[in-house]
C-alpha positions, 0 to 999 in steps of 0.5 A: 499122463505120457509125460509124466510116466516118462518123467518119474516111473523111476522114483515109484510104481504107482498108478492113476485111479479114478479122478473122482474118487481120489488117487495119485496121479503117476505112472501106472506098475506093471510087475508088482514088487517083491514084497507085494508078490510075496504077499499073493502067494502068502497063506490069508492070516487072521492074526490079531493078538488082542482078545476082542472086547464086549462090544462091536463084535463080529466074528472072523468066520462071518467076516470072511463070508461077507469079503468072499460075498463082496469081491472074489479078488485078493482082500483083507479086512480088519476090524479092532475095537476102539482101544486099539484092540483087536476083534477080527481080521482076515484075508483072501486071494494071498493077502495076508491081513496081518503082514502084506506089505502094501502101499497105503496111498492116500489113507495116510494123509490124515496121518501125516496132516495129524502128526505135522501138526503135532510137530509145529510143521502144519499150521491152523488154517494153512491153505494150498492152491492146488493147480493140479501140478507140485513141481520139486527140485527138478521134477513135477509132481501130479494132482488128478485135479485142479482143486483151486485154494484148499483148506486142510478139511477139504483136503482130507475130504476130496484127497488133494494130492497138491495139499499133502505133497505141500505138508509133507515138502514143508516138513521134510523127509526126517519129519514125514518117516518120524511122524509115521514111525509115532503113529506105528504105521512103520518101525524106524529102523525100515530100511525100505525108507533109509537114504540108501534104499531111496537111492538105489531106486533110481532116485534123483541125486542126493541133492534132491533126494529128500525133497523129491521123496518126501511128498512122494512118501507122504502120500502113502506112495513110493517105498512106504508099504504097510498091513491092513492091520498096522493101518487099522491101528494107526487109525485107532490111534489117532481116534484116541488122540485127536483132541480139540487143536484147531487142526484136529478139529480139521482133521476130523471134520476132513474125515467126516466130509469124506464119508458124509458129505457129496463132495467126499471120496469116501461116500459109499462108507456111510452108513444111516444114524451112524457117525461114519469118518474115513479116508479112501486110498488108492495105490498100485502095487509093483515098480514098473511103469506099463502095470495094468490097472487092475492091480491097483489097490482100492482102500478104505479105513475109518472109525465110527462113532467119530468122537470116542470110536467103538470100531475101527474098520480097514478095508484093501481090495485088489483090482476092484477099483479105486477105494471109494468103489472097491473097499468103501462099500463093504465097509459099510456093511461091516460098520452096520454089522458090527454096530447093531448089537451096541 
């Protein structure tokens, strides 16, 4: 782990969360970026613009009864219906819901997987042999784990970092900024994610500069920063569009592995006769390389039912842990409450 601080905490701030729960293994940060201090001293929004529809609601009063219950640390949840809409949204502790820019880690990876796919660069049953170790150009990346040969489900399911820094290499850093700009997880004129920005974070030399960033950004580390609210919405996108490709039928079986099967890191999401599907992350939040752990940002966002969603939940939680213990959880509950009135 040394090594590897040593070797890229100049590319980004990004920390190790537990092995079992799915994050990416890097250097750990130590005083959080602008944008993301900028985010604690903002006023909690409860932004949402659309009217909630009929079904699956919960209001904002209760929902921040049950994040105040749940963790007294910096949080957000997001609630939207299965058309995008909005039904609730709010934040504590200066995470504003709608416009914190945080990093995503790891719940970007379907995102990715889906719109490579869409884009001819990820192919049916493509495979990786995750080693626990991704070298490019001159550097080596990290896996928290040797996952062997992997299918893209079991990807999704057990978060391998080696699968996605593969997709994300194979298709470049046009591809991956475009492919996440179609989702609207970004705008495509962010100029945190322009050749210019990448390399005045002590990047590598432009000869490298793709190469090394887009599996980076790929996995949902590096410069890429996003609300609970935008990430709650791409989801809700997906959900909609996924249809019945070979590799959308893998996406979505990754999905529910992730929640429903033991080897997922999204198991404490589930909710009993509740076709619950989503994806766990884990990020930290600032640039330098000595952050305490307790910085690190647990996600989890995800969609139930899985075919034809009526709720779409995002959950970020501060210094809790990793997303399968910090953010899943509580999803749970919000699965459960705003599902029991359909």
């Amino acid at each position: 782990m040394r090594r590897m601080r040593n070797l890229l905490w100049g590319l980004w701030g990004i920390g190790c969360a537990s092995a079992a729960l799915g994050c990416a293994s890097a250097p750990k940060s130590g005083t959080p970026s602008p944008s993301a201090s900028a985010t604690r001293d903002a006023p909690a929004s409860t932004k949402v613009a659309e009217a909630a529809p009929a079904a699956s609601r919960i209001s904002e009063e209760r929902l921040r009864a049950m994040l105040a219950e749940h963790t007294s640390r910096p949080a957000a949840v997001v609630v939207l219906a299965g058309d995008g809409s909005g039904i609730a949204a709010v934040g504590q502790g200066g995470i504003d819901a709608a416009d914190a820019r945080l990093r995503p880690g790891s719940t970007v990876k379907p995102l990715l997987a889906w719109q490579a796919a869409k884009a001819g660069a990820l192919r049916p049953g493509h495979h990786v042999e995750c080693r626990g170790e991704f070298p490019v150009a001159d550097k080596t990346l990290t896996c928290f784990e040797k996952h062997g040969n992997l299918s893209l489900s079991d990807a999704i399911a057990t978060s391998c970092n080696s699968y996605f820094y593969d997709v994300a290499q194979r298709w470049g850093l046009a591809g991956v900024h475009g492919g996440f700009v179609a989702t609207g997880l970004v705008d495509s004129d962010d100029a945190s994610l322009s050749d210019e920005s990448l390399r005045a974070r002590q990047g590598p030399p432009a000869t490298s500069l793709h190469a090394v960033w887009a599996p980076v950004i790929g996995i949902g580390h590096g410069p890429l920063h996003v609300s609970p609210t935008r990430l709650a919405k791409a989801y809700a996108k997906m959900a909609r569009e996924l249809g019945d490709t070979p590799v959308e039928r893998e996406i979505l079986a990754g999905l529910r592995a992730a929640v429903q099967s033991p080897k997922g890191t999204a198991q404490a999401a589930s909710v009993a006769n509740l076709d619950v599907v989503g994806k766990t992350g884990t990020a930290e939040s600032g640039d330098a390389p000595d952050a305490p752990q307790s910085e690190s940002l647990g996600w989890f966002v995800g969609y139930a039912p899985a075919r034809q969603p009526d709720v779409i939940v995002a959950v970020v939680v501060q210094g809790a842990g990793p997303g399968g213990k910090s953010a899943a959880p509580l999803a749970s509950r919000v699965f459960r409450e705003t599902m029991q009135h359909r």
